[in-house]
N, C-alpha and C positions, 0 to 999 in steps of 0.2 A: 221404305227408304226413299228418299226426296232423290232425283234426277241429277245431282251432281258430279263436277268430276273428282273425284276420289284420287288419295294419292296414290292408290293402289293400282288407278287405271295404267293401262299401257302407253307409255308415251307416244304423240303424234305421228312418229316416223317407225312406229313398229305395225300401224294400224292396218297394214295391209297384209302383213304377217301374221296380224292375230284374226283374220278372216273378216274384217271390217270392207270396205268400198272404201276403193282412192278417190280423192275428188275429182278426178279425170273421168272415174267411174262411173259416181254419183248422176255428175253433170250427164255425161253418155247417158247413161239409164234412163235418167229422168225425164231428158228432152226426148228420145224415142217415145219414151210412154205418152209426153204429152202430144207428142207431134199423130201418135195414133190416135188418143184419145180425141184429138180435134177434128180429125178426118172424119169418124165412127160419128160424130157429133152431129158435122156437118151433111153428111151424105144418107143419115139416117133419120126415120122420123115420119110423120102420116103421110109423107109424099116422097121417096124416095129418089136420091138425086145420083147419079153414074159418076164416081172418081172422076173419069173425064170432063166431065161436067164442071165438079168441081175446081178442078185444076183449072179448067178453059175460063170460068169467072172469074176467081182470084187473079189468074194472069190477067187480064184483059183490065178489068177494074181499081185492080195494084198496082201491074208495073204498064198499063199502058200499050200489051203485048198482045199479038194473035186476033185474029177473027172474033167481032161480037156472039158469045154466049144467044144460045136458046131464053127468051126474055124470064119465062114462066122459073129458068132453073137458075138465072141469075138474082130473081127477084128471094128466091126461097134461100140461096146461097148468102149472098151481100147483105139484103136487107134483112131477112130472117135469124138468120141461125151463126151469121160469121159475129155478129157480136153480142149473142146469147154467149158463147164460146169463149169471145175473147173475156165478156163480165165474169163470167165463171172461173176463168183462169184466174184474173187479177182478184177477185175474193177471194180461190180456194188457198192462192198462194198467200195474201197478205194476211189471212186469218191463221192460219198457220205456221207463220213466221211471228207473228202475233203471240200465238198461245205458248212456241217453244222460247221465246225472250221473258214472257209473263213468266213459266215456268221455274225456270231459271231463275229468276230477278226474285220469286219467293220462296223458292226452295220448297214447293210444292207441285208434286205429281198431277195433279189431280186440278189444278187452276189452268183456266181457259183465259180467253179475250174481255168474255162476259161479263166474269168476278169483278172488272173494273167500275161495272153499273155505266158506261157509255152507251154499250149498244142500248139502255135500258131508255137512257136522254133522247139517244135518238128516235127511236119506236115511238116514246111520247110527242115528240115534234111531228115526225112524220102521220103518224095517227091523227094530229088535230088539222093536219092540210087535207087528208081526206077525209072529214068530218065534217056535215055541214052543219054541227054544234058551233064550231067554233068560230071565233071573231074574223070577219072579213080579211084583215090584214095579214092573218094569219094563213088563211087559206089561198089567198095569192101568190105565196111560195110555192116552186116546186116540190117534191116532195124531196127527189135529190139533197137540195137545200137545204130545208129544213132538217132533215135527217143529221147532216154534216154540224150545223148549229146546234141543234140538240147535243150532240155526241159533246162538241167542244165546252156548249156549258153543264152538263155533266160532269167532264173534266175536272172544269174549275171549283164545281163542288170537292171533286174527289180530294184533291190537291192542299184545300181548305183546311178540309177535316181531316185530314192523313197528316200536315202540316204537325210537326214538335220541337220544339226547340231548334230548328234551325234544321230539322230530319226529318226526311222518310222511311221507315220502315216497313218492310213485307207485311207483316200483319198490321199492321194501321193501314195501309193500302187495301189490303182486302177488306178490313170492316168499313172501310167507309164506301171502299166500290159499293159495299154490299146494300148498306145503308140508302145512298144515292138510289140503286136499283133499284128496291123496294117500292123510296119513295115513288119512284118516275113508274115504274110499273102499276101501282094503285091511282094515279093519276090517267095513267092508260087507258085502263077499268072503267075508270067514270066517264071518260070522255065516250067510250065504246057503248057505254049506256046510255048515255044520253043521245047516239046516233041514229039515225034515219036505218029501218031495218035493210033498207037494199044496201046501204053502205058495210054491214057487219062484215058479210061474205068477202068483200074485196078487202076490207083492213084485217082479219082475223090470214086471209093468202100472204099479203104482205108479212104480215108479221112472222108468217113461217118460214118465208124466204122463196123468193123468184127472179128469175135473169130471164121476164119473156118480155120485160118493155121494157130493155136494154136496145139504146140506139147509137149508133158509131159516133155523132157529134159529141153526146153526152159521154161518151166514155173516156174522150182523150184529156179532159182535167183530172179526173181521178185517177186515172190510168197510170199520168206521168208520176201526179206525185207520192201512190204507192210505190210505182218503181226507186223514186229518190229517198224515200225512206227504208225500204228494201237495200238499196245500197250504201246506203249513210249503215244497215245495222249489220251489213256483211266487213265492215271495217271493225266494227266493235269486238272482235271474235277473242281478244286478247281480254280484254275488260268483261265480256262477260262470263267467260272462263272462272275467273276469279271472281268474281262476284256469285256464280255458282258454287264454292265450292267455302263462303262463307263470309261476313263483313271483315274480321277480322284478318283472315288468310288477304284476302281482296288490298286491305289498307298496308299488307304488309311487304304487296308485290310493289305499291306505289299508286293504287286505284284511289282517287276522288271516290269513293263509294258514293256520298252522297247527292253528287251532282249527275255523276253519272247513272244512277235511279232517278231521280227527277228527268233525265234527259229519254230513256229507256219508257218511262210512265208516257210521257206526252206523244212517243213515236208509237207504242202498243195503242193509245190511246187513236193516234190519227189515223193509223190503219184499218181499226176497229169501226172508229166513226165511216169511213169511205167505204167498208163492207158493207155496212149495214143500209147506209146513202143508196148503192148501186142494188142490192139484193134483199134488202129486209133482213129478217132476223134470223140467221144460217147457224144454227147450233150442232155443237159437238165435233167439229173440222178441227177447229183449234185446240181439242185436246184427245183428238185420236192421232192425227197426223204428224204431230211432234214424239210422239211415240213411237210411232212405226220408223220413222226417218231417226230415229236415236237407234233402232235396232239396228238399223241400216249402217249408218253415219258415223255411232259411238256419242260421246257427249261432248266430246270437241265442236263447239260454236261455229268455227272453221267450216266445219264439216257439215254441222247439222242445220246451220239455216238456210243455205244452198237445196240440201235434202227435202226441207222440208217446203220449200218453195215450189220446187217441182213436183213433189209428190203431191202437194198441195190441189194443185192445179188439174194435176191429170186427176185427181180424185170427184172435183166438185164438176169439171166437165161430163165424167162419167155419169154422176147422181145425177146431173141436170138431164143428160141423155137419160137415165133409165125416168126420171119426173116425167118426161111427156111422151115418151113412147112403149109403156109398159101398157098404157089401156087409153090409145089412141082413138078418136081425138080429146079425151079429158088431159088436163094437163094437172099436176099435184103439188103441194109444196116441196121444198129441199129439204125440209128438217124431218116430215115424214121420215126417209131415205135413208139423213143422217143418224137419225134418232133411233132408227131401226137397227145398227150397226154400232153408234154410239152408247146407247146405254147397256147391251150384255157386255162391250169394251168399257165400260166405266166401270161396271159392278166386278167387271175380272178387275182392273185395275185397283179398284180399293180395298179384293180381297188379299191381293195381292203385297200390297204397300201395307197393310193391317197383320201380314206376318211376316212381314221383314225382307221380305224381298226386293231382290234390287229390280227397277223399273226401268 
C-alpha cells in the first residue's frame, strides 16, 4: 500500500495521543541527533581531535571568540572535516526531503530522488569534466557545475516527455525519469571507456558518492538554495497532503493538482541535481529515510518533511563518519554504507507493500 494519508489516519491533533512525535518533538530529537552526529564527526577520524579543541576552533573562526586554536587541530577541524559535515548534512537532508515529496507526489513506496533520471544527467556531465575524453570546453567546468547542468537538462528532458495534454502524471514521470536515466547512464558507460585508466578510479569514487573535497567557499551557493527549497516545501504540507491521498480527493479540497506537480517535480528535481553536484551519486537515503521519519512523524507532510530533514542529516553525517574512519587511512564511498542498509530495507520494503501492508 502506497504511503498515503488515509482517511482512516488519525487526525493531526490526536498524533501525539496515538504515540506519534509532536513537532516540538520531532525538531528536539532530530537537532540533538544531528548536533551529536556533527560533533562524532568532527572530533573523530585518523587523527583525533579533543571536544575542547573543537569547540576552541569553531569559536575562534566563527564567532571571532577566545584564544587561537592549536594550528595542526584548527586545520583538521575548519578546513577538513567542518565542511565534510556541513555537505553531508545539506545532502542527507535534501535528499530526503527529496524522496518523501517524490513519494508522495506518485503514490509510490518504493520511489527515490533517482527515478526522476536527474541525478542520472548529472553523473553524465560530471563524468565528462573528469575525463580527458572529453571536448576542452567541457572539461573546463567544475565538476560542481556541470553536475548542476547536467541534473537541469535532464530535467527538461523529463518534463518533455512526461508532458500530456496540458498534464503531468505520476507514471508518466517516472517512465520518463526512467527513460532519461538509462539514456544518460549508457552515455556514462562510454565515456568511462573511452577514459584514460588512472581516471576510472576517481570517476567510478565519485559516482558512489563523497563529501571529502567538500570546501566552505563552494558550499554556501548550494547550501543556501537547498535551504530555500527546503523551506518553499515545508509550506506545501497542506497541498501535499492531498495530493497524497489522490488527484481526485487533491482537486476536490481545492488543489491546482497540476501545477502544483510541475512545481513539486522542478524542487525534487533542484535538490536532487545540488546533491548530486556536492556529493556524487548518494543512493538509497532518499528512500530509507522517508520511511523511518513516516514511522516517526505519521504521514502528515507537516510532520514528516521536518522529520525527515533532520533524520536525513544525522544519517548521512553518520555514513560519512563510518566512510573514512572504519579502516583508516582508506577512505570508501557513501553508497557502499547506504547500499549495505538500503537494500535488505528495500527488499523488506517491497515484501512488504507486495502483501498489503501499510508502509
Amino acid at each position: 500500500m502506497s504511503p498515503t494519508l488515509r482517511r482512516s489516519d488519525p487526525p493531526p491533533t490526536r498524533w501525539a495521543r496515538s504515540g506519534r512525535l509532536t513537532p516540538t518533538g520531532i525538531l528536539t530529537v532530530g537537532a540533538l541527533t544531528v548536533a551529536l552526529a556533527c560533533l562524532a564527526a568532527i572530533a573523530l577520524g585518523s587523527v583525533p581531535v579533543a571536544l575542547s579543541e573543537v569547540w576552541a576552533t569553531i569559536r575562534f573562526h566563527a564567532l571571532h571568540l577566545g584564544p587561537e586554536p592549536d594550528p595542526l587541530s584548527a586545520m583538521i577541524v575548519w578546513q577538513l572535516r567542518l565542511p565534510r559535515v556541513l555537505a553531508a548534512m545539506v545532502v542527507g537532508a535534501a535528499l530526503s526531503v527529496a524522496g518523501a515529496v517524490l513519494q508522495g507526489m506518485v503514490r509510490n513506496p518504493l520511489a527515490d530522488p533517482f527515478v526522476l533520471g536527474v541525478s542520472s544527467g548529472a553523473a553524465l556531465a560530471a563524468v565528462a569534466v573528469m575525463s580527458s575524453a572529453s571536448a576542452l570546453w567541457i572539461r573546463n567546468l567544475g565538476v560542481p557545475v556541470a553536475g548542476f547542468v547536467g541534473a537541469s537538462a535532464a530535467l527538461l528532458l523529463v518534463l518533455l516527455f512526461a508532458h500530456h495534454n496540458g498534464q503531468f502524471t505520476g507514471p508518466r514521470i517516472v517512465l520518463a525519469g526512467v527513460a532519461v536515466g538509462q539514456v544518460a547512464a549508457a552515455a556514462t558507460s562510454l565515456i568511462q571507456l573511452r577514459s584514460e585508466p588512472a581516471e576510472i578510479r576517481g570517476i567510478l569514487f565519485w559516482m558512489m558518492g563523497s563529501v571529502a573535497d567538500a570546501r566552505p567557499g563552494a558550499l554556501a551557493l548550494p547550501a543556501a538554495l537547498a535551504v530555500a527549497c527546503l523551506g518553499w516545501l515545508l509550506m506545501q504540507g497542506r497541498g501535499l497532503n492531498a495530493l497524497s491521498m489522490g488527484d481526485d480527493d487533491a482537486v476536490a479540497l481545492g488543489i491546482d493538482v497540476h501545477r502544483l506537480r510541475l512545481k513539486l517535480i522542478v524542487i525534487v528535481a533542484v535538490l536532487t541535481g545540488l546533491s548530486v553536484s556536492i556529493a556524487g551519486g548518494v543512493g538509497f537515503v532518499g528512500l530509507i529515510i522517508p520511511h523511518l521519519a513516516r514511522f516517526a512523524a505519521g504521514a502528515d507532510y507537516r510532520r514528516l518533511l521536518p522529520a525527515a530533514a533532520v533524520f536525513g542529516a544525522a544519517f548521512l553525517i553518520v555514513i560519512d563518519l563510518a566512510a573514512r574512519a572504519i579502516d583508516t587511512p582508506n577512505e570508501y564511498p557513501l553508497t557502499i554504507f547506504t547500499a549495505a542498509l538500503g537494500g535488505p530495507f528495500f527488499l523488506w520494503l517491497l515484501k512488504r507493500s507486495r502483501s498489503g501492508g501499510a508502509v
